[in-house]
N, C-alpha and C positions, 0 to 999 in steps of 0.2 A: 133424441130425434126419433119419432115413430117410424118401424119401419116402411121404407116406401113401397107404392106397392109394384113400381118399375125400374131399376135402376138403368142409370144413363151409358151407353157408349161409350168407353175407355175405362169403367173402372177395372180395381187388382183388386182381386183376393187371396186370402191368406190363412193359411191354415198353422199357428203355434201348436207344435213340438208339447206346449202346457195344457194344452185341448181349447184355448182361446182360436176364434174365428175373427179375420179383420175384414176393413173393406176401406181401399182409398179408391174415391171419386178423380174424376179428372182434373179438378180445382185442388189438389194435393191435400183436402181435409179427409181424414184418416177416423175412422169408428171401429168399435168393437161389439159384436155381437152381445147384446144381455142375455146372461142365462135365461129371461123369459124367451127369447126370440122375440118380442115384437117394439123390440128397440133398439139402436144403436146408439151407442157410447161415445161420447169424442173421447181421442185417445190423441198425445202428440205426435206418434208415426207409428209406423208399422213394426214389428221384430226384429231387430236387425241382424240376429243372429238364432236358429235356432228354429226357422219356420219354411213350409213347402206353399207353393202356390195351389191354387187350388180352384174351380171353376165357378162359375155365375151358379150353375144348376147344384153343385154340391151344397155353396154356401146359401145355397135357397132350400136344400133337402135339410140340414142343420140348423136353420131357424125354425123351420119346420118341425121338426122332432123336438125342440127347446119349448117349442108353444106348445105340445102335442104333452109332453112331460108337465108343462105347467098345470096345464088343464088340470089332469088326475089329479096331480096332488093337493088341486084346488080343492077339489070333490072326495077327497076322505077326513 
């Protein structure tokens, strides 16, 4: 799924302990952040052990950075 470019009202996010980033929507379908940042992943759930909650803004600064990192290393 391409990242959207608003998400809706009731999602979780989730920050894994692995450096993995989740997000479940309020229809309980659960993605993970692609290393590029401008995708998300279906995933069957979230961590269930092992991960901190984490905000709308954080997990918008970390796709952010992920697209920011893709770039450069597009360009060498």
């Amino acid at each position: 799924m391409k990242f959207p470019d608003k998400f809706p009202p009731g999602c979780v996010f989730v920050a894994s302990f692995s450096g993995d980033e989740f997000v479940e929507f309020p229809d309980g379908s659960v993605f993970k952040l692609a290393d590029s940042g401008a995708e998300l992943l279906p995933v069957k759930s979230l961590p269930a052990k092992s991960a901190a909650p984490m905000s709308e803004a954080a997990f918008l600064n970390c796709a952010a950075g992920c697209r920011e990192f893709a770039k450069r290393y597009a360009e060498l």
